[in-house]
C-alpha positions as CSV (number, residue, x, y, z in Angstrom):
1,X,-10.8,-18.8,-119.5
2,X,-8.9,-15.8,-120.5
3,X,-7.5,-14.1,-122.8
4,X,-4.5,-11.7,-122.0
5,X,-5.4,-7.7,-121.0
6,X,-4.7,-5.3,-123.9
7,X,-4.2,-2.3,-122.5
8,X,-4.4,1.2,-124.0
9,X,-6.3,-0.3,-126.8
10,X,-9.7,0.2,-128.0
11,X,-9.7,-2.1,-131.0
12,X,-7.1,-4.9,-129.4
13,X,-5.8,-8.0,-131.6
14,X,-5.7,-10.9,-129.6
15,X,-4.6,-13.7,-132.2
16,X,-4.6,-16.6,-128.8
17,X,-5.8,-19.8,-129.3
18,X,-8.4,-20.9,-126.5
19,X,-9.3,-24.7,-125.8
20,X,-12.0,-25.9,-124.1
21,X,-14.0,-29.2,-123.0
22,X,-18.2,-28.8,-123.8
23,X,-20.0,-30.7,-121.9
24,X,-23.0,-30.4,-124.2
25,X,-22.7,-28.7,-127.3
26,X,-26.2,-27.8,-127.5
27,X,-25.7,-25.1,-125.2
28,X,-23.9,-21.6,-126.5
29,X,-21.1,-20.5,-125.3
30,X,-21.0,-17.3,-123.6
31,X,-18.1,-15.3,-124.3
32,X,-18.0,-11.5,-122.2
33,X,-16.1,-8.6,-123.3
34,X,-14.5,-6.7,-120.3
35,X,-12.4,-3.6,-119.8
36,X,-9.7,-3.7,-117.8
37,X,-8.5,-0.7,-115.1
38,X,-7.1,-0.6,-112.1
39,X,-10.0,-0.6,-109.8
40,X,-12.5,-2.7,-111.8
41,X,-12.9,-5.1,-114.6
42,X,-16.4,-4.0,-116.1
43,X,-18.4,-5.9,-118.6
44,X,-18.7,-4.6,-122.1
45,X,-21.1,-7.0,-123.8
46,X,-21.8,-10.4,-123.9
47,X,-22.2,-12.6,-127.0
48,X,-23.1,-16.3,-127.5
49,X,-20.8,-19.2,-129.7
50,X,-23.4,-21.7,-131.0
51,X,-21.9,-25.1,-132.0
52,X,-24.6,-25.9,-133.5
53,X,-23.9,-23.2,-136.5
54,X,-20.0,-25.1,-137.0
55,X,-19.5,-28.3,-138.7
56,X,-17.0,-30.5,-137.1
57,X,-13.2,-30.3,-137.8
58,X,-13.7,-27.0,-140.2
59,X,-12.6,-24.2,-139.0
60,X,-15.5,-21.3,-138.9
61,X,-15.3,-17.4,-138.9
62,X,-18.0,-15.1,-137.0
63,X,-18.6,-11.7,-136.3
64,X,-20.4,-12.0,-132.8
65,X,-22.7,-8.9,-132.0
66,X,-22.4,-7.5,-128.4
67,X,-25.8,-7.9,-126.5
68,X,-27.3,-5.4,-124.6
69,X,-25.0,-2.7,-125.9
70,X,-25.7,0.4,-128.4
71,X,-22.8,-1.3,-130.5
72,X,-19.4,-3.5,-130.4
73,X,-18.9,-6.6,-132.1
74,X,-16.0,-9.6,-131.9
75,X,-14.4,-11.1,-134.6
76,X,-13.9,-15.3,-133.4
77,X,-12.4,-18.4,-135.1
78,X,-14.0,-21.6,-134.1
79,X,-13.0,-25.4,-134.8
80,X,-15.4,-27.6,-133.0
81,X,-13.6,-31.3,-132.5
82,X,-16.0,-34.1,-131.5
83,X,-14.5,-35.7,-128.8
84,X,-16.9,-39.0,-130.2
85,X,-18.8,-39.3,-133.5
C-alpha cells in the first residue's frame, strides 16, 4: 500500500485512511518512509505497527520512531477490527 507523494515537503500531512487484511496480528506491521524524486524512491526509515499494543475497535495514536536513522519519527492512527472474536 500507498500513500500519495507529497512533494516539496519535508514535514508532509497525509490525513488518508489505509485498510488492510492481517493475516496474523502477532506479527508488526512494517511501515517505510520513502522520498520521492525523479530518478529514485529511497528509503528514509522504517518503523513497526504492533497490534498487539491496540485494543480492538478503539482507535489508537502513536508516534513511531524511524529505525536505523539519526532521527525522524511518524505520527499514525490505528483501529484494529477483529475480523472474528
Amino acid at each position: 500500500m500507498k500513500t500519495k507523494v507529497a512533494k516539496g515537503s519535508l514535514n508532509p500531512t497525509f490525513n488518508e485512511t489505509l485498510q488492510m487484511n492481517v493475516d496474523d496480528p502477532e506479527e508488526p506491521i512494517l511501515v517505510e518512509v520513502k522520498d520521492w524524486n525523479f530518478a529514485s524512491n529511497i528509503s528514509m526509515g522504517k518503523a513497526k505497527i504492533y497490534l498487539n499494543e491496540c485494543k480492538a475497535m478503539e482507535l489508537k495514536e502513536m508516534r513511531l520512531a524511524l529505525e536505523n536513522v539519526s532521527r525522524g519519527a511518524m505520527h499514525v492512527s490505528v483501529t484494529w477490527c477483529p475480523l472474528s472474536s
